[in-house]
NUMI-416809 format. One record per residue (C-alpha): x, y, z; residue number from 1. Coordinates in steps of 0.1 Angstrom, whole numbers, plus 5000, padded with zeros to 4 digits. Layout:
<atom xx="X" yy="Y" zz="Z" i="NUM"/>
...
//
This chain:
<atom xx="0944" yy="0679" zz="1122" i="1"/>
<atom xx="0920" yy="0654" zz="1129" i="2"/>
<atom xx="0919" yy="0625" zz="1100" i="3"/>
<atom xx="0892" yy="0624" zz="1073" i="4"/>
<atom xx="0865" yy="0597" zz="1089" i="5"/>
<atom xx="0854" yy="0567" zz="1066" i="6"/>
<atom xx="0825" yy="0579" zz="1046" i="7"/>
<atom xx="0804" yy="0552" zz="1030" i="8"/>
<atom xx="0767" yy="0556" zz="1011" i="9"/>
<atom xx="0731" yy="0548" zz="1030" i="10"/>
<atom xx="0729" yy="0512" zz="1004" i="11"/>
<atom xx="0757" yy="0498" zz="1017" i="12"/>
<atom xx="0735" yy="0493" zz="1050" i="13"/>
<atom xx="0713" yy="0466" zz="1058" i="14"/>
<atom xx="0680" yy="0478" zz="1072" i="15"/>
<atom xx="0691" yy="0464" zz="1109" i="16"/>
<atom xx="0718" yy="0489" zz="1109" i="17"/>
<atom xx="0694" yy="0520" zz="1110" i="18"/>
<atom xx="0684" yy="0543" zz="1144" i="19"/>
<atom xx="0664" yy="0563" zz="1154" i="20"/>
<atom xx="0672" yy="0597" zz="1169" i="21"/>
<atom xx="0674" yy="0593" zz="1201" i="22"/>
<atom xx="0694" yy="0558" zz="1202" i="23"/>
<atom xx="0716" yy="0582" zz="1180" i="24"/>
<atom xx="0719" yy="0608" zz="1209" i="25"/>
<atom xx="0725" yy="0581" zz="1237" i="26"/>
<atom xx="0753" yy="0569" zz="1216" i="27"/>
<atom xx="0767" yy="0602" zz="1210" i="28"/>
<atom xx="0761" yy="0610" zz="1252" i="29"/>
<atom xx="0777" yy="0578" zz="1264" i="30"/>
<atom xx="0806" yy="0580" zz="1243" i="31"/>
<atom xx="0812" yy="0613" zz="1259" i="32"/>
<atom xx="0800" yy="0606" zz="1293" i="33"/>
<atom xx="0826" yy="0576" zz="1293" i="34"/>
<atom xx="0856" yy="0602" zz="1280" i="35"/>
<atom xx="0860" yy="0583" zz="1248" i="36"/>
<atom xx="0853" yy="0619" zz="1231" i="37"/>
<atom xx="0842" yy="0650" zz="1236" i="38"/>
<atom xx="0815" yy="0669" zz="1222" i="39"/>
<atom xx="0841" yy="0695" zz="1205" i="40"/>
<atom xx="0856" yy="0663" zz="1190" i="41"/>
<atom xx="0826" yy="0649" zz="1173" i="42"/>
<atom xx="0819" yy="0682" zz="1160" i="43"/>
<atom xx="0855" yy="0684" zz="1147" i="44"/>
<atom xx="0849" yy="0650" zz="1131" i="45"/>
<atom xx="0811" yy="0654" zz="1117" i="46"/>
<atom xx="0826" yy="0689" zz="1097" i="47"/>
<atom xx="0858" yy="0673" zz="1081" i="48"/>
<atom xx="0828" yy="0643" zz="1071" i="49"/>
<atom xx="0808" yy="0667" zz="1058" i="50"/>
<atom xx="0837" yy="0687" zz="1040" i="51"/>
<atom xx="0846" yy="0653" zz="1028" i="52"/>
<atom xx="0816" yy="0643" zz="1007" i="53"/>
<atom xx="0808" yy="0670" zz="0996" i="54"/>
<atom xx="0842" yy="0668" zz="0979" i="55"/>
<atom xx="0836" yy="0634" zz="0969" i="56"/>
<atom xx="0803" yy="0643" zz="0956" i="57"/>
<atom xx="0816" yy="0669" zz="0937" i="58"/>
<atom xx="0852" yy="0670" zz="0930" i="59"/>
<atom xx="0857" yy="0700" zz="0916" i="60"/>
<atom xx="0852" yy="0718" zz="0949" i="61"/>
<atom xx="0886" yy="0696" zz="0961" i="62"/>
<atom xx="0906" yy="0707" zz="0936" i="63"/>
<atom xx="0893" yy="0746" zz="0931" i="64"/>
<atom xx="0881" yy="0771" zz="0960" i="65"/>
<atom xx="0848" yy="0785" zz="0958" i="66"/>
<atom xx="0821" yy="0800" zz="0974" i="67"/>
<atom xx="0797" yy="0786" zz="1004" i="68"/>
<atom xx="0767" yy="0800" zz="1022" i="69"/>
<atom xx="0765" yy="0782" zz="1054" i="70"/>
<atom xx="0731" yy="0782" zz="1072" i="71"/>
<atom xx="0739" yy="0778" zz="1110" i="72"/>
<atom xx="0707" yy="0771" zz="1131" i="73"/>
<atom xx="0708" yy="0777" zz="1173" i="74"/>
<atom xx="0719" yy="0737" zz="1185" i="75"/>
<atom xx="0743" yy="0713" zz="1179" i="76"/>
<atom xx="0733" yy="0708" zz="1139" i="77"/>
<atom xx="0747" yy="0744" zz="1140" i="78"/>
<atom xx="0775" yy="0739" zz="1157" i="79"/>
<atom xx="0791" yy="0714" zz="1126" i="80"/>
<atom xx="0782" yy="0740" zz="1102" i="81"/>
<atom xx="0803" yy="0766" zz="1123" i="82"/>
<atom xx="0830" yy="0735" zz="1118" i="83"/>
<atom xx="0820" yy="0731" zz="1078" i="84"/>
<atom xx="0825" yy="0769" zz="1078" i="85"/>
<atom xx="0864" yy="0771" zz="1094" i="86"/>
<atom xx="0875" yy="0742" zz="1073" i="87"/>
<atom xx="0865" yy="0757" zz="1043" i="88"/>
<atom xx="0874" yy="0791" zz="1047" i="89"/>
<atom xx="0908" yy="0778" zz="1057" i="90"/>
<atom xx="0912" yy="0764" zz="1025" i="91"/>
<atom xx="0910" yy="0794" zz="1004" i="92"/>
<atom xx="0872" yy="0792" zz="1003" i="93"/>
<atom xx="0849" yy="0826" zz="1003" i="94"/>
<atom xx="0826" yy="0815" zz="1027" i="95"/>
<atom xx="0797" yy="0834" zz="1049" i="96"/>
<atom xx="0775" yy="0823" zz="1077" i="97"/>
<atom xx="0741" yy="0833" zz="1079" i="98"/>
<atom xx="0731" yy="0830" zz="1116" i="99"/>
<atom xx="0697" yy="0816" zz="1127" i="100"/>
<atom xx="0691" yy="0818" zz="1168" i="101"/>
<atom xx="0731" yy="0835" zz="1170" i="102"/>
<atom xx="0719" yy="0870" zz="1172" i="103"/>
<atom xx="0755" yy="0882" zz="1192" i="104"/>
<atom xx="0771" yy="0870" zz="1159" i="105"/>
<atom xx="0752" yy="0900" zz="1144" i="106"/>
<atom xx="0760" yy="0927" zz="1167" i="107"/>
<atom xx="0793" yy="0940" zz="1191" i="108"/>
<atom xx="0784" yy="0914" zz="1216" i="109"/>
<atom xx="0813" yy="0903" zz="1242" i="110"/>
<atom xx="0828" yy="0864" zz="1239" i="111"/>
<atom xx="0804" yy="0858" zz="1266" i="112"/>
<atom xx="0769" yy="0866" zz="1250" i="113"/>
<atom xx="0774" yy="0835" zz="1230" i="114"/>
<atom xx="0769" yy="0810" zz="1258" i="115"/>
<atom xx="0793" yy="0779" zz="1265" i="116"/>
<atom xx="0778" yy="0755" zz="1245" i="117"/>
<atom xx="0799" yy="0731" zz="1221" i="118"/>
<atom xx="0784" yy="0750" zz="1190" i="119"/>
<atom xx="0787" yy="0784" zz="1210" i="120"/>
<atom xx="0826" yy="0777" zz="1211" i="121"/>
<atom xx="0829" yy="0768" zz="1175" i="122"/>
<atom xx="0803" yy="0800" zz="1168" i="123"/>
<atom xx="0830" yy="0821" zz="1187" i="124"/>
<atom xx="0859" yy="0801" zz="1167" i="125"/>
<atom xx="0843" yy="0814" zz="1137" i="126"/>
<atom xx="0839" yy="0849" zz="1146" i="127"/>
<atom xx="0872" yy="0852" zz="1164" i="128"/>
<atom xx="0886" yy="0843" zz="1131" i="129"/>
<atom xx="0872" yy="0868" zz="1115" i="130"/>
<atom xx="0848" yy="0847" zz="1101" i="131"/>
<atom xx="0817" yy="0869" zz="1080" i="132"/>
<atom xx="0784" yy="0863" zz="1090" i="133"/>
<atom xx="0753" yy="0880" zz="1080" i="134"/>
<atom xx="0716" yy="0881" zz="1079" i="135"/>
<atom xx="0695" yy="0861" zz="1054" i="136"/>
<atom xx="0686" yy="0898" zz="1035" i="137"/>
<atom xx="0723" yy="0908" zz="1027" i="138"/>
<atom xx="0735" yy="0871" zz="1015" i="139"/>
<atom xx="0731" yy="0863" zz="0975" i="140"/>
<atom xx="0739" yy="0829" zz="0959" i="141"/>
<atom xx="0745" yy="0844" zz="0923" i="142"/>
<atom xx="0785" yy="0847" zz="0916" i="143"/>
<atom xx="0800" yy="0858" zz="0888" i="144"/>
<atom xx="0817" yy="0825" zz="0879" i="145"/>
<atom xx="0823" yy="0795" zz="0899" i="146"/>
<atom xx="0799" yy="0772" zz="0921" i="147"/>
<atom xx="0777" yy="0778" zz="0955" i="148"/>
<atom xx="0780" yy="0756" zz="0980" i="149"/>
<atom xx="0748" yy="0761" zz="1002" i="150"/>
<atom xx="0747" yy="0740" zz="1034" i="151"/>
<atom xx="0719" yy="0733" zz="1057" i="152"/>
<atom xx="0728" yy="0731" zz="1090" i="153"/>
<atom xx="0695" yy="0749" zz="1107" i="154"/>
<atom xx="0680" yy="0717" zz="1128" i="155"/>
<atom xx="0694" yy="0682" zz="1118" i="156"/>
<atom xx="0678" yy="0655" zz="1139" i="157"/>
<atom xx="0661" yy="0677" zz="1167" i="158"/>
<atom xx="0632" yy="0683" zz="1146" i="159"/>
<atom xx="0595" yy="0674" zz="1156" i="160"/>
<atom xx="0576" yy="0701" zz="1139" i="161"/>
<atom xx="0574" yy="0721" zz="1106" i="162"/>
<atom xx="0603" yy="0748" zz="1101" i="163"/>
<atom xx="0583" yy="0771" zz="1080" i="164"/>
<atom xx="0598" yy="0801" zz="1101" i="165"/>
<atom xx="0633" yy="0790" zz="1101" i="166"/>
<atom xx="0633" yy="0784" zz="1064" i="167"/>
<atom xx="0615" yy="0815" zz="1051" i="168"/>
<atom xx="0653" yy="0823" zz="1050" i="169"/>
<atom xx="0666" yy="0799" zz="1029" i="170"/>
<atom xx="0633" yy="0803" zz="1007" i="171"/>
<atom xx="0640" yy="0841" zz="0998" i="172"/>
<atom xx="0678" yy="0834" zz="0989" i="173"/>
<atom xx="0665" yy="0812" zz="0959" i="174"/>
<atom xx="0638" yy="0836" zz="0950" i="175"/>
<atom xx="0662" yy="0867" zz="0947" i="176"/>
<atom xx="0688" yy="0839" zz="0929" i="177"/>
<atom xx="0659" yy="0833" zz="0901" i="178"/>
<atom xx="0647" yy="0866" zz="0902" i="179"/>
<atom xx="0687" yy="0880" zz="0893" i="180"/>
<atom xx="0688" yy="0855" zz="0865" i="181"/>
<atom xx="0713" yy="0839" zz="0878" i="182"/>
<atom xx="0731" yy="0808" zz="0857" i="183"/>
<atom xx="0757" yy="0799" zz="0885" i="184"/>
<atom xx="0756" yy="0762" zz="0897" i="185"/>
<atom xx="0739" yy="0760" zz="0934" i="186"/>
<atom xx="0755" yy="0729" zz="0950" i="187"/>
<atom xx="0731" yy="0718" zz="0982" i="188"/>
<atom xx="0739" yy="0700" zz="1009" i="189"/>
<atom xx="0723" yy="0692" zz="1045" i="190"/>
<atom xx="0741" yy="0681" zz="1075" i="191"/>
<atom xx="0724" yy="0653" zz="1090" i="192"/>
<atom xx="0694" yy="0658" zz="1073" i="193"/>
<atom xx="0673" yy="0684" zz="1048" i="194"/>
<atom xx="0653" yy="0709" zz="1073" i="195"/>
<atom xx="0616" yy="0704" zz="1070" i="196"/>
<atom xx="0616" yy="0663" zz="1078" i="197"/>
<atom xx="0603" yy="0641" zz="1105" i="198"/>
<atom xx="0636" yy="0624" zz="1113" i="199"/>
<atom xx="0623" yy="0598" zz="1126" i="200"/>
<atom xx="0598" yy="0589" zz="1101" i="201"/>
<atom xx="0604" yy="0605" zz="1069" i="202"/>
<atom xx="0575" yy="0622" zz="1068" i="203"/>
<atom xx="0576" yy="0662" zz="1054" i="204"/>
<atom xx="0570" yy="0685" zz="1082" i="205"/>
<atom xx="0554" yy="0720" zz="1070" i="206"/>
<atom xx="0547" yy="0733" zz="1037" i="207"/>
<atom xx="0590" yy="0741" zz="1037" i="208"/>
<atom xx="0620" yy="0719" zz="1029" i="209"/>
<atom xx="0653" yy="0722" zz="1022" i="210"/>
<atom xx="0665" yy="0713" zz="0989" i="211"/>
<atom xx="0692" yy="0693" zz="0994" i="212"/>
<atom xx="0713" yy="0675" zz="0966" i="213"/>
<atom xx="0732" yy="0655" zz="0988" i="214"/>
<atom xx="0726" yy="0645" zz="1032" i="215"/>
<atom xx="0757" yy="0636" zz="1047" i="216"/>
<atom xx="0749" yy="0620" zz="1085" i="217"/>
<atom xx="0767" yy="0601" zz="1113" i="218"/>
<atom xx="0776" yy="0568" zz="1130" i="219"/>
<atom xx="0744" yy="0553" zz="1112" i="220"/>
<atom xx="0717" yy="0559" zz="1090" i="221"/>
<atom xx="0681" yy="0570" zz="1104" i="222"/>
<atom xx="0650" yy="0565" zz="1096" i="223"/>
<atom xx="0646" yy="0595" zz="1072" i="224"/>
<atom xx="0672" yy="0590" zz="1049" i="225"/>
<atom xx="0656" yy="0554" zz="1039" i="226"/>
<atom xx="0629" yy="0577" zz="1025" i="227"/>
<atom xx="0656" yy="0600" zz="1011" i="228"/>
<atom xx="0677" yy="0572" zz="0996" i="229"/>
<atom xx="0646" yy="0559" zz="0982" i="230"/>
<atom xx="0632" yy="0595" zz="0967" i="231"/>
<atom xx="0668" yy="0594" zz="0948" i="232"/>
<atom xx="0685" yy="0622" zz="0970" i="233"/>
<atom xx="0724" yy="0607" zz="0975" i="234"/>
<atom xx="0726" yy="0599" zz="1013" i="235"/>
<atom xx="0764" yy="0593" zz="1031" i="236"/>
<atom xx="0774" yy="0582" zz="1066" i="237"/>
<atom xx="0803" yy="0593" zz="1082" i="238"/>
<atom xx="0820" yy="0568" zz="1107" i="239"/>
<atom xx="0826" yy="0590" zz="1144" i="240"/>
<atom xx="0848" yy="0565" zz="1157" i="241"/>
<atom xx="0821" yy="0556" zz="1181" i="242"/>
//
């Protein structure tokens, strides 16, 4: 069981401490190029963050299990919500992944049509446990009681263009929610960042965006959640160790 990392808010940064992108992947490729981790390891780490604030955030989920939708895009963004997924489900959680770029997930593929990745091996984790997953069409955020936990983890900080297509989604899970009349609470949370941003600047990609009531990132902030911190969205760093 790897510890719960520090996790402190995006004002308790001074505007020196924020990178861009790709300093934030050099750091992440050094540290694992030099063996002080391993890609596995900061994937461990980024999902028990994640898992963390969102409990911090919202304390009820730490003290009752509930339900999550997990929205696991084809990189590495994906790879911690495969993480986000296990940990939950582990602790009594009803949680199911809904796919994006994973079609062997969907189908009788062998172990092997999921690739060797870092996120293909927690994919396969997942689905090896016996992990659910499903397409966007057959996943509903209404519940008869408790809250939703719906986490974005489609893109995080590879994006450079608008996600219209991988959020069309994301879009018709709220319409069908409204459209049920639906009074459940929808908690939202994005790993790294809300799909549909310019990471590096801010800016809104697209016509799409996630939602997000809360962005949890890593190691330091980034240019985009300055503008998120500043539009009022809660924004939390979670120390890698690196």
């Amino acid at each position: 069981m790897i510890d719960v990392p520090k996790i402190s808010a995006v004002h308790e940064w001074m505007p020196d401490d924020v990178i861009s992108p790709s300093q934030m992947r050099a750091v992440e490729a050094q540290a694992i190029e030099s063996g002080q981790v391993t890609g596995l390891g900061l994937m461990e780490i980024a999902g028990q963050g994640v898992v963390a604030a969102c409990c911090h955030r919202w304390p009820n989920l730490a003290a009752h299990p509930a339900t999550a939708v997990v929205l696991c895009g084809p990189g590495n963004n994906g790879g911690d919500g495969f993480v986000v997924a296990r940990i939950l489900r582990e602790r009594g959680w009803s949680v199911v992944v809904v796919p994006v770029g994973w079609d062997a997930l969907l189908s009788m593929g062998g172990p092997q049509d999921l690739g060797h990745s870092d996120a293909a091996v927690n994919a396969r984790r997942w689905r090896d446990s016996g992990g659910v997953s499903c397409p966007v069409a057959d996943v509903s955020l209404s519940t008869t009681g408790g809250p939703v936990l719906l986490v974005d983890a489609l893109l995080g900080l590879g994006q450079n263009r608008p996600a219209d297509a991988i959020l069309g989604g994301y879009s018709d899970l709220w319409r069908r929610y409204h459209a049920e009349g639906s009074c459940n609470p929808v908690l939202s949370v994005s790993i790294d960042q809300p799909t549909g941003y310019d990471p590096a600047t801010g800016a809104a990609l697209g016509t799409l965006r996630f939602q997000a009531d809360l962005a949890v990132t890593f190691h330091r902030p980034k240019p985009v959640h300055l503008t998120l911190a500043a539009d009022g969205m809660p924004v939390r760093v979670v120390d890698l160790g690196l």
